[in-house]
N, C-alpha and C positions, 0 to 999 in steps of 0.2 A: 504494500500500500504506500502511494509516495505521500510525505508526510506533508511538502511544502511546495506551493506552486506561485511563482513571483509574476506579475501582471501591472503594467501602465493601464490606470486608469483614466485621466488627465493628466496633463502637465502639474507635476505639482503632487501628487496621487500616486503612490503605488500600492497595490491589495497584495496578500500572502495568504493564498488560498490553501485550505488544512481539510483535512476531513472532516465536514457539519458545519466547517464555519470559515470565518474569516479576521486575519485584522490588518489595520490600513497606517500606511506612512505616510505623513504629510507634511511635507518641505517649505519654508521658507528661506533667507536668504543668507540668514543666522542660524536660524534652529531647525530641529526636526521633532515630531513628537510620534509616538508610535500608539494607535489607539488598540486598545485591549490586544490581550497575549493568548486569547485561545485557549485549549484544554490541560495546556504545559507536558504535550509529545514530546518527544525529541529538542534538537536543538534550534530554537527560534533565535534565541540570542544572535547567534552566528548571522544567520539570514540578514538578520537587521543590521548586524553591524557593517557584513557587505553592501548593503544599500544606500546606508547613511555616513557621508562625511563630512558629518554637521556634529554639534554635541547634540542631545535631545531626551525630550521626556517620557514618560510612558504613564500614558492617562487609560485610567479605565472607564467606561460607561457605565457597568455595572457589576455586583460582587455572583452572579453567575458562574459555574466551573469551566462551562466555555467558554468563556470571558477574561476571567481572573485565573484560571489554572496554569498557568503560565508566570505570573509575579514573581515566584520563588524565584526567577534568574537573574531580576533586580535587587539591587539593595533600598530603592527608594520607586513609588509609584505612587500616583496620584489617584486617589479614589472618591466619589460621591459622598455627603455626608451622613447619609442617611443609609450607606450600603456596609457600613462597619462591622456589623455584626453577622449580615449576609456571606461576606467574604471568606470566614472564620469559618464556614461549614464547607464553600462551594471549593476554596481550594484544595482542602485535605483531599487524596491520592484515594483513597476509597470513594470519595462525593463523584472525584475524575470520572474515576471508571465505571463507576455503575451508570453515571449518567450517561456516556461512550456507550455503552454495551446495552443499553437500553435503544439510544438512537440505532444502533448498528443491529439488533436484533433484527429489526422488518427487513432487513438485506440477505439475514440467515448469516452474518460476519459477526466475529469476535475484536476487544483486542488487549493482548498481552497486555498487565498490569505493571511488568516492567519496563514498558515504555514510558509511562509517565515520570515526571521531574519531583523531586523533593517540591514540600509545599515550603520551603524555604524562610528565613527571618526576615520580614518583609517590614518598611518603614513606611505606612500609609500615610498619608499629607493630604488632609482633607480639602476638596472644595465645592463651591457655587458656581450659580450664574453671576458671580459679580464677577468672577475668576474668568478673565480674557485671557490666553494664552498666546500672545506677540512673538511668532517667528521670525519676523523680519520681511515685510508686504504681504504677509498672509497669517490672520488673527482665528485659534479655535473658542468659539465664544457657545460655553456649554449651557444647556436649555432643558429645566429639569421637565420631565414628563415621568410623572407618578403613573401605571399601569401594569405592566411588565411585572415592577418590582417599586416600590415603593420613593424609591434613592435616583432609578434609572435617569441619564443622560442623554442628550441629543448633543449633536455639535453642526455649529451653523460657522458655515464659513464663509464670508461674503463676497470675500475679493475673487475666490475659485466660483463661484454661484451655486454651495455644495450644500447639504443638509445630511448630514451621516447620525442616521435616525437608528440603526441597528434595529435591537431587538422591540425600538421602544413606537415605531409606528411600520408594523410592515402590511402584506399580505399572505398568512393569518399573523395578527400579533394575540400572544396565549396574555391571558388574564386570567386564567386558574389556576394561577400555583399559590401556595400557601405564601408567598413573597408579595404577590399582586395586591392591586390598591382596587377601589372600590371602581365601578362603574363612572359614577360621578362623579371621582376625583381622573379617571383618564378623559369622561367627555369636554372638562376644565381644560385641563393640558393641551388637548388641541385644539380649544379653541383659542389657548395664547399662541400655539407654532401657527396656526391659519394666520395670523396678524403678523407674524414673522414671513411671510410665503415671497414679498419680492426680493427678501435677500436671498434663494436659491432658487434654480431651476432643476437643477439633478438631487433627487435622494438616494443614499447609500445603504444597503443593510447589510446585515452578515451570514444569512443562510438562502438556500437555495440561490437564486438567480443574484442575490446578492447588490439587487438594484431594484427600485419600485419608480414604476409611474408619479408624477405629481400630484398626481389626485388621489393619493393613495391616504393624505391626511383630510380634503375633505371628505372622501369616502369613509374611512373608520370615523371621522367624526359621526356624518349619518347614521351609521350601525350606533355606536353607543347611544343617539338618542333616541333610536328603534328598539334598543335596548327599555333605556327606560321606562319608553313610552309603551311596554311589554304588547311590541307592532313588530317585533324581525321576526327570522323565521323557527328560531329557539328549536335546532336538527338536536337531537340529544347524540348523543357522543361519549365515549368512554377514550379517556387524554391524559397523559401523565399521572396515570393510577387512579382516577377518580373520574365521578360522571359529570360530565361538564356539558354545555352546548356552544353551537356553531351558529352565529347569526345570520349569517349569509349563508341558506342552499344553494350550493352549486349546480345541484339540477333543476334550478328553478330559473326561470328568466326574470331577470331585473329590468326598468327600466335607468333605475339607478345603484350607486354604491359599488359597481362591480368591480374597482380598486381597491378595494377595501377587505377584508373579515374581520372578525373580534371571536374568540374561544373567550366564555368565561364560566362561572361556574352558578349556583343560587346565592350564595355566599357574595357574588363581585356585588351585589344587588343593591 
C-alpha cells in the first residue's frame, strides 16, 4: 500500500495524499505551515521536509486520529482550543488503528499496527480565529465551525481564493460522533462561513475526492435547516457504531441541496 502520494494543487498548495485522507502545504514567501498530519503511518516528517525550504508550522484542524495521529513527529503543533482533550484519545496508537481498520474493513484490507508512529510528547499551542497565521503574501486565517467536532477549524485563505474546510463542511460531513456539536450550533457556523464566501472560490477537504463544489456550504447549510425544520429526508442509517440518519437520499431527486449531506444522529437535535 503506498503510504504517500505528493500532488500540486495550486501555486502555493501542495496535498500529501495517505490512505482515507489527506494533508496540505501551504507556502508563502517566508513561511510554510503544514495543515494536519494524518493517521501518523510511516514517515511524513521526511515528505514535508523534502517539500518545504521554508521554516514552518504545523496546524491542526482538528484532534481526530486522522488528523492528529501524526503530531508525535513534532515537538510543537498548533491545535484548536476547544480540541484538547479530543486529541489525548484520537492520537494514542490503539484510537490509530482501530479507527484505520474500521475504515479499511469495507475494502476487506487490514493494517499492520506496526506501522503507526509513537503518539509522541507533543507541545500543543492553543489557538482562534483571532490567530492569522502571516506567511509572507499568503495569510491562514482559521474559522471555527463547531459540527464535526466541537473545536473543529476551517482555514480561509484569501490571497490563494482557498477555503480548506476538511472535515468541517464536506459532502457527507458526519455529525454523529460523540465529538459533534448540536445541529444548531453547525447551522450557526455556516451561516458565518456563507458571509465569508467572497474571500474563496475553491474548497479543500481531506477525504474522498478531497475537493467540494462551492455550494457545498450553502447546501449543508439547507440540510441543517431541513434538519431542524424535521423536512429532510431522515434515511436511517447505521454509521460509526451507532444509528444515525442521512438527510439527503441519494435516491431521491432534489431540486435542491445536492452539494450538500449532513449524517447526524437524535442526539445532534
Amino acid at each position: 500500500m503506498e503510504l504517500f502520494k505528493v500532488e500540486p494543487v495550486i501555486p502555493g498548495i501542495t496535498r500529501i495524499k495517505m490512505p482515507y485522507v489527506c494533508s496540505y502545504i501551504v507556502k508563502g514567501s517566508d513561511r510554510a505551515v503544514l495543515i494536519d498530519t494524518g493517521f501518523g503511518y510511516g514517515d511524513l516528517r521526511s515528505v514535508v521536509d523534502e517539500l518545504i525550504d521554508l521554516p514552518y508550522d504545523v496546524i491542526c484542524s482538528h484532534g481526530h486520529p486522522d488528523h492528529a495521529g501524526g503530531n508525535g513527529q513534532y515537538d510543537t503543533v498548533y491545535l484548536p482550543e476547544g480540541e484538547f482533550e479530543l486529541v489525548k484519545h484520537g492520537s494514542k496508537i490503539e484510537t490509530r488503528h482501530l479507527t484505520m481498520n474500521n475504515v479499511l474493513r469495507r475494502f476487506n484490507k487490514s493494517f499492520p499496527k506496526e506501522n503507526f508512529l509513537p503518539q509522541g510528547d507533543v507541545k500543543y499551542i492553543s489557538y482562534n480565529e483571532k490567530d492569522i497565521f502571516d506567511l509572507g503574501g499568503v495569510t491562514i486565517r482559521p474559522v471555527h465551525l463547531p459540527g464535526h467536532t466541537k473545536g473543529i477549524m476551517g482555514f480561509i485563505i484569501p490571497e490563494l481564493e482557498v477555503a480548506m474546510l476538511g472535515d468541517a463542511c464536506a459532502n457527507p460531513t458526519l455529525l454523529n460522533l460523540d465529538s459533534s456539536a448540536s445541529i444548531q450550533e453547525y447551522r450557526d457556523a455556516l451561516v458565518k462561513l456563507s458571509k465569508l464566501q467572497n474571500n474563496f472560490k475553491v474548497v479543500l477537504t481531506q477525504h474522498n475526492s478531497f475537493s467540494e463544489p462551492i455550494d457545498v456550504v450553502k447546501d449543508n447549510l439547507y440540510w441543517a435547516e431541513r434538519i431542524l425544520l424535521n423536512s429532510d429526508d431522515r434515511l436511517a442509517v447505521r454509521m460509526s457504531g451507532k444509528e444515525s440518519f442521512v438527510a439527503r437520499n441519494r435516491n431521491i431527486f432534489h431540486y435542491r441541496g445536492n452539494a450538500g449531506n449532513l449524517v447526524y444522529t437524535s442526539q445532534s437535535l
